[in-house]
Every structure is written in structure tokens, then in C-alpha cells.
C-alpha positions as CSV (number, residue, x, y, z in Angstrom):
1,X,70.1,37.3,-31.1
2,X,66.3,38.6,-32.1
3,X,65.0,34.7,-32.4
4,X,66.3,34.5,-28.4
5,X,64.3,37.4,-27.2
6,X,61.3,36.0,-29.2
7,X,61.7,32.7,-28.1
8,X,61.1,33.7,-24.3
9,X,58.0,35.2,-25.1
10,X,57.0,31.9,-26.4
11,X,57.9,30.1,-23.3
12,X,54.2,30.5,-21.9
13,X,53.3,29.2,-24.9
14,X,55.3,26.1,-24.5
15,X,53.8,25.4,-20.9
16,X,50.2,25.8,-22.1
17,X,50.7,23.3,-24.5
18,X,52.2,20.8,-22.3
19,X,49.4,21.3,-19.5
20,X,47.2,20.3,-22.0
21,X,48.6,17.1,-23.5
22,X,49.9,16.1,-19.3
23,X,47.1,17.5,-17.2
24,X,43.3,17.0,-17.6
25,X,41.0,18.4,-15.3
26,X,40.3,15.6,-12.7
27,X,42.3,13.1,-14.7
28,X,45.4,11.9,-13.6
29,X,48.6,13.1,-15.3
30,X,49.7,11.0,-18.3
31,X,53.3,10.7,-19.1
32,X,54.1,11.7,-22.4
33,X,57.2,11.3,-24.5
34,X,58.0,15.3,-24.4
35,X,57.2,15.2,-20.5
36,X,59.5,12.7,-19.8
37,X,62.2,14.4,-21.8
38,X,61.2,17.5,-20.0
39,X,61.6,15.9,-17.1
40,X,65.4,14.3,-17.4
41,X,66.3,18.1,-18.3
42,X,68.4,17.0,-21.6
43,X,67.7,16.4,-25.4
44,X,69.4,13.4,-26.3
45,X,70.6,13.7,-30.1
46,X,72.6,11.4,-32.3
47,X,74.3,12.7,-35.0
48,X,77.5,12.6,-37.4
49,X,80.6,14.9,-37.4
50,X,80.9,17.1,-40.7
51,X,80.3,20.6,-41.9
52,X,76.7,21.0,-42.3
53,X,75.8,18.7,-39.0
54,X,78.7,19.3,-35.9
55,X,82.1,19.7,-35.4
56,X,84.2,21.2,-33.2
57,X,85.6,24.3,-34.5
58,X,88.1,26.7,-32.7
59,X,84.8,28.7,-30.7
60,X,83.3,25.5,-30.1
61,X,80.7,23.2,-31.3
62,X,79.6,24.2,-34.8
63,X,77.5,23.3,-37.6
64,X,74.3,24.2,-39.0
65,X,72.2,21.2,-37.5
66,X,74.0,21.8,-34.4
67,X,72.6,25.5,-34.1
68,X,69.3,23.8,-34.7
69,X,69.2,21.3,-32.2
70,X,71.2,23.6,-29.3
71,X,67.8,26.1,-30.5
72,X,65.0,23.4,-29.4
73,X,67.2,22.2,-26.6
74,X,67.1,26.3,-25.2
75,X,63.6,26.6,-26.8
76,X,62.3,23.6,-24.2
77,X,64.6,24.9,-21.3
78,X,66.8,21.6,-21.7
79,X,70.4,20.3,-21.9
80,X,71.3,19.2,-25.5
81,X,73.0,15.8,-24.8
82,X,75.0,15.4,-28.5
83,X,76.2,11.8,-29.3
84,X,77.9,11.7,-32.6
85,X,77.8,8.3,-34.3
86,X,80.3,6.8,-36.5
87,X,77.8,4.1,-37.9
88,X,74.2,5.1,-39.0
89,X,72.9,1.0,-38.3
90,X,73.9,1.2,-34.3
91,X,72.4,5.1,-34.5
92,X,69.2,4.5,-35.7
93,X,69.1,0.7,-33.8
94,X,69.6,3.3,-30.3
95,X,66.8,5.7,-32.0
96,X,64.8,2.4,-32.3
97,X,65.3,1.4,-28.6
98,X,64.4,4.7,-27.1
99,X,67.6,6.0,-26.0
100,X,68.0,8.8,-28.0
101,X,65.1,11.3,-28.5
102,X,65.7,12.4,-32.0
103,X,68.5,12.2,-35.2
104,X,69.8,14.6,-36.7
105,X,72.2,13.8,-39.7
106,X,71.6,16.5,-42.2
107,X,70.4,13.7,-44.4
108,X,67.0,13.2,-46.1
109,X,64.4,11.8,-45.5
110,X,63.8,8.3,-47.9
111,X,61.0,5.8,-48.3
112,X,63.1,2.9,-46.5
113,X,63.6,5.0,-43.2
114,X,60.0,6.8,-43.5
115,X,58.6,3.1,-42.4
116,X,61.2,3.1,-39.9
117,X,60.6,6.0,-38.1
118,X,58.5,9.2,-37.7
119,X,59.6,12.5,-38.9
120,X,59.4,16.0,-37.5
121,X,57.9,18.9,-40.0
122,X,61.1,19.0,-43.3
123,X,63.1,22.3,-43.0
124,X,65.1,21.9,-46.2
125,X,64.9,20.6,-49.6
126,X,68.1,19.2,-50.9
127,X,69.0,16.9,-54.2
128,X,71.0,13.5,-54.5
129,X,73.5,14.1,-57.1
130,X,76.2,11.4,-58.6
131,X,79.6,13.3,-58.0
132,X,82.5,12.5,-60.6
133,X,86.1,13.9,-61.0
134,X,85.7,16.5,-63.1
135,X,87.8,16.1,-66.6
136,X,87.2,12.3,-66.5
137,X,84.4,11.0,-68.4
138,X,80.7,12.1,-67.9
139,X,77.9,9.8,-67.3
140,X,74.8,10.4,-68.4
141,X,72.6,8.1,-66.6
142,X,72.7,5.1,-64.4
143,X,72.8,2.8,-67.0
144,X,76.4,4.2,-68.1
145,X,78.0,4.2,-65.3
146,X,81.7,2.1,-64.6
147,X,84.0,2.0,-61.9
148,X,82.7,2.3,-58.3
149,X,79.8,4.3,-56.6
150,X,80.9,4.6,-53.1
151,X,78.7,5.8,-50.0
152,X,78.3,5.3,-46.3
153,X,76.3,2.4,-45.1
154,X,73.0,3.3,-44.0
155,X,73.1,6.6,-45.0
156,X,70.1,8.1,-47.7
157,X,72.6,7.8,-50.4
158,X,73.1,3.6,-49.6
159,X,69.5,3.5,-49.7
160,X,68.7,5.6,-52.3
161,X,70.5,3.1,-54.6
162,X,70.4,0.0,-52.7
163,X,66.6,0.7,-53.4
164,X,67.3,1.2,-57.1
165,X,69.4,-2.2,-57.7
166,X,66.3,-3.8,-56.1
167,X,64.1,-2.4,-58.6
168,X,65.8,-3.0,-61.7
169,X,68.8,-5.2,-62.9
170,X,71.9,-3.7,-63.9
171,X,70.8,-0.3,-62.8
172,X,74.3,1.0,-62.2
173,X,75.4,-0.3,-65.7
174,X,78.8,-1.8,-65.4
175,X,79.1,-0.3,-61.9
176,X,79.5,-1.9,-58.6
177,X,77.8,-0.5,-55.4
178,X,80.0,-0.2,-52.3
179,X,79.1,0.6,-48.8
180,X,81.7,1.8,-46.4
181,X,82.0,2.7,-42.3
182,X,85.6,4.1,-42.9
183,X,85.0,7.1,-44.5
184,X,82.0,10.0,-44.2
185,X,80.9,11.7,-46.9
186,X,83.4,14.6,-47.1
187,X,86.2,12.0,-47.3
188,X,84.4,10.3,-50.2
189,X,84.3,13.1,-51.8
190,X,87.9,14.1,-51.6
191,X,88.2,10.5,-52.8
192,X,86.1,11.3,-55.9
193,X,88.6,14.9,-56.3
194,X,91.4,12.8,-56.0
195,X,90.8,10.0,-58.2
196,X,90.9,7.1,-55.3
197,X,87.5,6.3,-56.1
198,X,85.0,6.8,-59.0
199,X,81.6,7.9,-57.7
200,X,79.7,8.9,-55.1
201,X,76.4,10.2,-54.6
202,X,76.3,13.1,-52.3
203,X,73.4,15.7,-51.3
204,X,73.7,18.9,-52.8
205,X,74.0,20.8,-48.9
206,X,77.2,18.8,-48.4
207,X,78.9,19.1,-52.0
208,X,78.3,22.8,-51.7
209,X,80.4,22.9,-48.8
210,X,83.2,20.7,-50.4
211,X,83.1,22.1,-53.7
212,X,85.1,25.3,-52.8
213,X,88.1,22.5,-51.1
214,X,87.7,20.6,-54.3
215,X,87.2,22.5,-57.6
216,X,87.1,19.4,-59.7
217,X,84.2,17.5,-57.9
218,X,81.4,17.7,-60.9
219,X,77.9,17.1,-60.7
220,X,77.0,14.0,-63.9
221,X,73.1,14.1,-62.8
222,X,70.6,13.7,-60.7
223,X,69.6,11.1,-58.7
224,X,66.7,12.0,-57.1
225,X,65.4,15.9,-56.5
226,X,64.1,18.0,-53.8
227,X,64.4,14.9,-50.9
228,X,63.0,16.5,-47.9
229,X,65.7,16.7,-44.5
230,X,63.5,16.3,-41.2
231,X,64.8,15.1,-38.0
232,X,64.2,11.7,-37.1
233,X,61.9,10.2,-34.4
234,X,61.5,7.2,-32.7
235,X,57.7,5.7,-34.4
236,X,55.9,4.2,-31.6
237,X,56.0,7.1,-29.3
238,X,53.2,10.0,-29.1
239,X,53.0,13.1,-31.1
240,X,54.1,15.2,-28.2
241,X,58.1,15.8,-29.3
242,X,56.5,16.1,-33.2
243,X,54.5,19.1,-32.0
244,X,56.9,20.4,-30.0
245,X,58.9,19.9,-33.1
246,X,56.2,21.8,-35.5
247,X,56.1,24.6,-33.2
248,X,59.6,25.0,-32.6
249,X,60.3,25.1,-36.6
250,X,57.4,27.9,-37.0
251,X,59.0,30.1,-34.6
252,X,62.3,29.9,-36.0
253,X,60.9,30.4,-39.4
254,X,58.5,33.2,-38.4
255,X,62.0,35.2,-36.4
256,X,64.0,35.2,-39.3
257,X,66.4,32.8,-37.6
258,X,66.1,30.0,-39.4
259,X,66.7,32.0,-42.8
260,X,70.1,33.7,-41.1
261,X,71.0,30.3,-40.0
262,X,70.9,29.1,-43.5
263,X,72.7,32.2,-45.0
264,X,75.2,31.6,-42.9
265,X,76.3,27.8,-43.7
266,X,75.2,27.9,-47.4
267,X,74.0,31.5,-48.6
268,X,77.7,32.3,-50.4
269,X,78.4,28.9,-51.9
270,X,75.2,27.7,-53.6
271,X,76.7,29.1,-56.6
272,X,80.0,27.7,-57.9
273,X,82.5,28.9,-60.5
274,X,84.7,26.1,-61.3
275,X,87.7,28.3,-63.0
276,X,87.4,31.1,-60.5
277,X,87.9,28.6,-57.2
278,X,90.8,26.5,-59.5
279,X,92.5,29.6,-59.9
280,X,92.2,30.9,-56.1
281,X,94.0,27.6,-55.2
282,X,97.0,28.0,-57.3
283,X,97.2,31.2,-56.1
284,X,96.9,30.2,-52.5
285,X,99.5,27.8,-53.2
286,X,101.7,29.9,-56.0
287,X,101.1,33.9,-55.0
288,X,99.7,33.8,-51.0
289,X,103.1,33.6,-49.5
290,X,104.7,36.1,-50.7
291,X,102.4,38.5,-48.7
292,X,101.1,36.2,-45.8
293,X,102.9,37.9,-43.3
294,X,102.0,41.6,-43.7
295,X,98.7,40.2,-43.7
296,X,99.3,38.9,-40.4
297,X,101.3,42.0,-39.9
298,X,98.8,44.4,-40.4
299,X,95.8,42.8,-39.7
300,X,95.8,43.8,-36.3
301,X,92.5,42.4,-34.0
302,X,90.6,40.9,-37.5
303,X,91.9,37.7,-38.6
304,X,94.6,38.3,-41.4
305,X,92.5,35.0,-44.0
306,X,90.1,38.4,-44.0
307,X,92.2,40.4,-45.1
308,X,93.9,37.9,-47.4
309,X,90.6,37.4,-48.7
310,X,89.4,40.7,-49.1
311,X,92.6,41.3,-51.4
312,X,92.7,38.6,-53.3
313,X,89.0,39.6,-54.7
314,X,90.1,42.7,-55.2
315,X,93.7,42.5,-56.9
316,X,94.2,38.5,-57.3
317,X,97.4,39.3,-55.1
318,X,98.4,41.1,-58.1
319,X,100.9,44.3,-56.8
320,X,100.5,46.2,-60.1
321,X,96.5,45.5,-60.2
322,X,94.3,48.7,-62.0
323,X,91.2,48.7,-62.6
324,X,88.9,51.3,-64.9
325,X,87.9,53.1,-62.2
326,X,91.6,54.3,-60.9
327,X,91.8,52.4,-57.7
328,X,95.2,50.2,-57.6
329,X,97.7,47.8,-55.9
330,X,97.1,45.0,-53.9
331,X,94.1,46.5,-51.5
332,X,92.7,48.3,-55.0
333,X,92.6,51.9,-53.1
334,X,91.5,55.0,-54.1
335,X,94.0,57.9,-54.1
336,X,91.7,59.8,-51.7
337,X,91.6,56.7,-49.6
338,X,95.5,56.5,-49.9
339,X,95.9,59.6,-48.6
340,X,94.0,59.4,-45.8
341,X,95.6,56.1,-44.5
342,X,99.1,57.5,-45.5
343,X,99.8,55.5,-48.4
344,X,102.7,57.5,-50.4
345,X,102.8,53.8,-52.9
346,X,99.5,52.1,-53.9
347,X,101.4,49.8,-55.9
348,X,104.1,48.8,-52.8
349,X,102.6,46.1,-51.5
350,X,103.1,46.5,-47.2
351,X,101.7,49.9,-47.7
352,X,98.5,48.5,-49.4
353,X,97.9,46.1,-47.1
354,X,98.6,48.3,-44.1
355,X,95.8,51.2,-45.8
356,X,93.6,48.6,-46.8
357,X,93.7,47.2,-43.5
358,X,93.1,50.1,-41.5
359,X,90.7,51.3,-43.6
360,X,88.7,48.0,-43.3
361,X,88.9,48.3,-39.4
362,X,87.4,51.5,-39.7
363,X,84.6,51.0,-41.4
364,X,84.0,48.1,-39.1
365,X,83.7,50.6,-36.1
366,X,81.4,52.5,-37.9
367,X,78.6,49.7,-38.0
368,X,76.1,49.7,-35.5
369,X,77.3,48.6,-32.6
370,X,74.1,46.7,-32.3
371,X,74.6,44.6,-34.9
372,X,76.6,41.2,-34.2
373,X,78.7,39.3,-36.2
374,X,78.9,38.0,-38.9
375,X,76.5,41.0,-39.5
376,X,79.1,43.4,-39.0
377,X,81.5,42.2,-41.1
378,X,79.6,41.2,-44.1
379,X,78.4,44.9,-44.1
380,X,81.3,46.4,-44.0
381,X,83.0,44.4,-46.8
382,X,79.7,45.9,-48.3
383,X,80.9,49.1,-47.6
384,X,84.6,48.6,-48.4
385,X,83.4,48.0,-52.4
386,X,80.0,51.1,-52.6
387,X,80.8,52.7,-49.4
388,X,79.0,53.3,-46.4
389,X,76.4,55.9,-47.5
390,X,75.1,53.2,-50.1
391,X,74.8,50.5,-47.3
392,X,73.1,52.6,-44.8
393,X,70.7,53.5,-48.1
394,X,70.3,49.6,-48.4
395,X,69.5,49.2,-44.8
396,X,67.2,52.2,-44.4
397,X,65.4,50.0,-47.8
398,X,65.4,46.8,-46.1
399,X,63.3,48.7,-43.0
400,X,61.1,50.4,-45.2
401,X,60.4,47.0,-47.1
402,X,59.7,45.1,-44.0
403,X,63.5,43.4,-43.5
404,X,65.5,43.4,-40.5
405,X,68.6,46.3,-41.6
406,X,70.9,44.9,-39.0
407,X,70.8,41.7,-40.6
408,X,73.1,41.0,-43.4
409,X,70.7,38.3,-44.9
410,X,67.8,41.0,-45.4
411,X,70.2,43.8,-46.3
412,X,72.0,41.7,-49.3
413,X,68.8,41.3,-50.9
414,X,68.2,45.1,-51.5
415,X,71.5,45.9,-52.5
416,X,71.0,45.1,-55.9
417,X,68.0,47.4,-55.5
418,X,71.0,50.3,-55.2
419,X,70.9,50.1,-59.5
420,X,67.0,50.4,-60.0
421,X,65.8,54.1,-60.3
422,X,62.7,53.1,-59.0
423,X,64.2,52.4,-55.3
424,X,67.7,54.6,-56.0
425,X,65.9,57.8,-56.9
426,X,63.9,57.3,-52.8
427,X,67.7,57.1,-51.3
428,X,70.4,59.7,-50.1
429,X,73.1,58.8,-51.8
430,X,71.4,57.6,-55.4
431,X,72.5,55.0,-57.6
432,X,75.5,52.3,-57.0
433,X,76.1,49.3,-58.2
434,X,74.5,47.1,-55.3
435,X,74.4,44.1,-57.5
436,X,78.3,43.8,-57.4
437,X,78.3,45.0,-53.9
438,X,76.3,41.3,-53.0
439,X,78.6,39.5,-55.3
440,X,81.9,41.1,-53.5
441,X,80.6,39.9,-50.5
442,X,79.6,37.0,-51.0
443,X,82.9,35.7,-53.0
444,X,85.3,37.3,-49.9
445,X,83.0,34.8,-47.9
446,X,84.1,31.9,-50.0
447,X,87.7,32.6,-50.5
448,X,87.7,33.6,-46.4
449,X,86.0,29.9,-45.7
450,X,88.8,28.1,-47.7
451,X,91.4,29.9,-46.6
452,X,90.5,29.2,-43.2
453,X,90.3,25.6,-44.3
454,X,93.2,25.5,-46.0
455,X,94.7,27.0,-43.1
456,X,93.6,24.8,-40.4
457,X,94.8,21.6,-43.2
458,X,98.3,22.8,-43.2
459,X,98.6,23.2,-38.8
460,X,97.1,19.6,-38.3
């Protein structure tokens, strides 16, 4: 990865930095917090399981604040010593005591815990938001809310509110606030999906990743905007960790890394069509299983939820699928592409999938082989919907703007340049639609993710 190989040159950088803050000249060496930690070899981290912190996931740990940490852990040289916690109060007491060196829960940063505890530099920006079942009742404000508002203990959400019944009576209306250990927040809100319980308040990082499991989670309002997320530190210490901290997030940022970390966790589901991800369930449920195994048939070395995927934006599993353009069946091929994948019946649904799956493969071994994944794959779905002359016209943009063209994240923001005549009239191939190229992309990305979900749901 390009933020490694930058990283290293920084290391001299990093040791420069420490001499200073350890080592004066003629003074004798005074222990900081960072040189102790550098010392013991390991970053110790508490955290909690879920999709935008860590989890275990079938090639290992995962997780967008997971990525982060193991990053400063390699960026100082150290271990990263990862203790998930199932309750915030004994987390932040061992943050308190000086047994761990930092948390990291993907949660943000509030006025309670900013007495608490120091904070490295904010990364993210995220929103509170009250979740409701959607076709239920809407609340407008606090004031009018009933039922139960839900969250886990010591978490920003608790207290968020737990600060706003202090300030004001009845500030949850006819509500009553709850605070639970037994559940985390993506169980409380399948709760809220399934009608168990009423409310909860949730940041909008997490519901994003939920909202494509759950359709009918609905957003009634905000409860507080643009909360900053920073990692937690332990308040009585020196700055030394904090600077390491502030140095650490400027590389990252200054790479690139940080913004293809973020594409990849949330980039495709910060928008959310609430029809469009109803009606991929039923059909998951209704339509998928008449054709899962000749996805898994012909999928050959790519994983066959890909594939599934990749059809399913293209046809909505529909055999008879047409659109204006003349490409048809399950895989929507051309006829020139059916002929050259030796598919006699676009409409027969094994020979569509078989084409459409060879096809895809090839296109994959034409990307750069420099390119890693999920690079490679995002651009050739790119490719699958304009072809690969218009990506490689996007990519040779994204190097003459100043992006990175092996790196999907760059790339996808001049595809929609592919329409403008002031960009498309500069490229080889000329004018495509590089605007529904993006979107393509990005909706196979969500209907891969909940496949893959959905998926792994049904073999536990």
C-alpha cells in the first residue's frame, strides 16, 4: 500500500522527535508516556466489537478503527495489543488507571468524557440521530417522544441524553430512558427494525452500516450534529502519545490513506434508498435461489455474492431483462459480448451467468496488475457498465488532475467527468456516461456487502 512505503520514510522523522522530547543535551533522559510505550513494544487499545470498530471477519481482524490503530501501531514500530470491552464504565475506569494507552470506540467525542480524558486530533465528523421503525409514527422532537429510547451504558449516546434529562424536565416527553450492557448498538438497532424496542439514538457511521441489513430503520431527527470522533487518552499523562497522535493522523491524511480507508467502510452506503434495499431483500429471499448455484457454478476463483450482485443491478434476477440500449438476460450482455463468450441464449439463464462471468474475470486480468484490491475490482465493475477504454480515460484524468489512477477512490471522482465536454473532448475514447458508471459501482458494493451479510447470517 502507497501510505506504507511513505510511512518508512517518516520513520527518521519519528526518532527525531522522540530524541527531543527523551534526550537533552547533558540532561538526563526523562521518561515520557510515548517512551515507555515505545519501550514495552505494544499499543495497548480498548475497544468494542462492531462494524466500523473490530471484528473478526473471515481474513482476519477487520474494521475501520481497527485499520487505524494496527496503522499507528506499524507507524511507531509496535505490537497493537487490542482488548475489546463489553462495558464502556470498566473501559474507560482501565483508560483511567493507566493500563491501556488509548480507546478507540468509533464513538464521539462529548462534554462529560472531554473532562474525563484527553483527546487525540478528531478524524471524523459524525451526527447523533434518534432511530425509529420506519412506518410507525414519526417524532418530531424530544418533547414528543413515547415508548423507550434505548442505548448502551456509557456510551456518547447515554450521555448525550442522560445530559439532556439533567438540563431540562421531561425532555424525552412521555419517554423513558434506558441504559443496557446486553446489547451493542447494532443489536439495538435490529431491535428498533424489529419492533422489540422503540428508540435508539445511534451515530450516523453506524446506522449507515446497518441501514442496508435493515431497510426500515428511519432517521426522526437530530440529536446533536457534526460530534467530533477522536481517540481517547488517559488526561494526566504528557503530550508525548497526543503528538505522536497529531503526526500520525497528518501522514495518513497527507498519503491518501486515510481517505481510501474511509471509502472503503462508508464511501457506497452514505446514501440510502429505502425502496431500492426493501426490494433487494425480497428478492434475496423470493428470486436469489433460483440461480444461486450457477452463481456458484460459474463464478470460478471470484466469490459468486459478486457475481450475484453484479446481476442483480443489472437485471433484478429478471431472465427476460431488456433494456433500451439492446443488452439482455440475466448478466444484461451485449450481442457482441455474447458472441464472444459463446452465448447462443442471452435470455437462458446458466448461459448468462457463465458469459457474464467470464467476461467479468477478464476484465479483471486486464487491470493493472499493480493495482490491489479492492482497487481492482471496483474498476473493473467500472468497466463491465462503460468499458475499459472509458476507465483507462478516467484514470489517465485522475493523473493529469493530481489523483492517484490506481486508486478507486480518486478514479470514481472523475468518472462523472466522462459526460462533460470540457474534460471528454481531452480523452481517447470521448463521451460516456461516467456518472452511472460511479453509481453502478457503488450500488454492486452495497448489494455485495449484504449479501455477504446475509450470507454469513444464514451459516451461523
Amino acid at each position: 500500500m502507497q501510505f506504507i512505503d511513505y510511512k518508512k520514510r517518516l520513520k527518521n522523522l519519528v526518532v527525531i522527535i522522540l530524541s527531543i522530547v527523551v534526550i537533552g543535551c547533558g540532561v538526563p533522559t526523562v521518561q515520557t508516556a510515548l517512551s515507555t510505550l515505545l519501550e514495552r513494544e505494544s499499543l495497548r487499545v480498548g475497544t468494542v466489537y462492531g462494524g466500523a470498530t473490530f471484528y473478526n471477519g473471515p481474513e482476519g481482524p477487520q474494521g475501520f478503527e481497527y485499520e487505524l490503530l494496527a496503522g499507528f501501531a506499524d507507524y511507531l514500530g509496535v505490537t497493537l495489543d487490542l482488548y475489546p470491552f463489553y462495558n464502556y464504565d470498566v473501559m474507560l475506569k482501565q483508560l483511567a488507571d493507566g493500563n491501556l494507552d488509548i480507546v478507540a470506540t468509533g464513538g464521539a467525542m462529548t462534554d462529560a468524557l472531554g473532562h474525563r480524558f484527553d483527546y487525540g486530533p478528531a478524524y471524523q465528523q459524525v451526527d447523533q440521530v434518534l432511530v425509529y421503525q420506519a412506518g410507525t409514527p414519526r417524532p418530531k422532537d424530544m418533547s414528543s417522544l413515547t415508548g423507550e429510547i434505548v442505548v448502551v451504558s456509557g456510551s456518547s449516546q447515554a450521555q448525550l441524553l442522560e445530559m439532556a434529562l439533567t438540563d431540562a424536565d421531561q425532555a424525552f416527553g412521555n419517554a423513558k430512558l434506558i441504559t443496557t450492557d446486553d446489547s451493542d448498538f447494532e443489536e439495538l438497532l435490529q431491535q428498533v427494525a424489529s419492533g422489540s424496542i422503540t428508540y435508539t439514538v445511534a451515530d450516523s457511521n453506524r446506522l449507515a452500516l446497518q441501514r442496508r441489513r435493515y431497510p426500515n430503520l428511519a432517521v426522526a431527527f437530530n440529536v446533536e450534529k457534526s460530534l467530533p470522533m477522536a481517540w481517547a487518552l488517559p488526561l494526566n499523562q504528557d503530550d508525548s502519545v497526543k503528538a505522536a497522535l497529531i503526526e500520525y493522523f497528518g501522514t495518513v491524511h497527507q498519503s491518501g490513506w486515510f481517505k481510501v480507508l474511509e471509502d472503503k467502510y462508508f464511501g457506497h452506503i452514505r446514501q440510502f434508498d429505502y425502496v431500492d434495499s426493501r426490494a433487494f431483500k425480497l428478492a434475496v429471499e423470493t428470486i436469489l435461489p433460483q440461480y444461486k448455484s450457477l452463481f456458484k457454478q460459474y463464478s470460478g476463483e471470484l466469490d459468486w455474492r459478486l457475481i450475484a450482485a453484479m446481476s442483480y443491478q443489472e437485471s433484478h434476477w429478471e431472465v427476460d431483462a431488456v433494456s433500451y440500449t439492446g443488452v439482455r438476460g440475466l448478466m444484461m450482455l451485449t450481442m457482441d459480448t455474447a458472441s464472444d463468450w459463446n452465448v447462443d441464449d442471452r435470455t437462458d439463464p446458466e448461459q448468462s451467468i457463465r458469459g457474464g462471468s467470464r467476461y467479468f474475470a477478464s476484465l479483471l486480468s486486464r487491470i493493472p496488475a499493480r493495482i490491489g484490491e479492492p482497487d481492482r475490482t471496483w474498476m473493473a465493475l467500472a468497466a463491465y457498465n462503460i468499458g475499459m477504454g472509458h476507465l483507462e480515460d478516467a484514470r489517465v484524468l485522475t493523473e493529469r488532475q493530481g489523483g492517484n489512477p490506481d486508486l478507486w477512490v480518486d478514479v470514481k471522482r472523475r468518472l462523472p467527468q466522462l459526460r462533460q465536454k470540457k474534460y471528454y473532448r481531452t480523452t481517447k475514447y470521448g463521451y460516456a456516461r461516467g456518472d452511472e458508471a460511479l453509481q453502478y459501482v457503488e450500488n454492486i458494493r452495497r448489494y455485495y456487502d449484504s449479501l455477504v451479510w446475509l450470507d454469513e447470517q444464514a451459516s451461523n
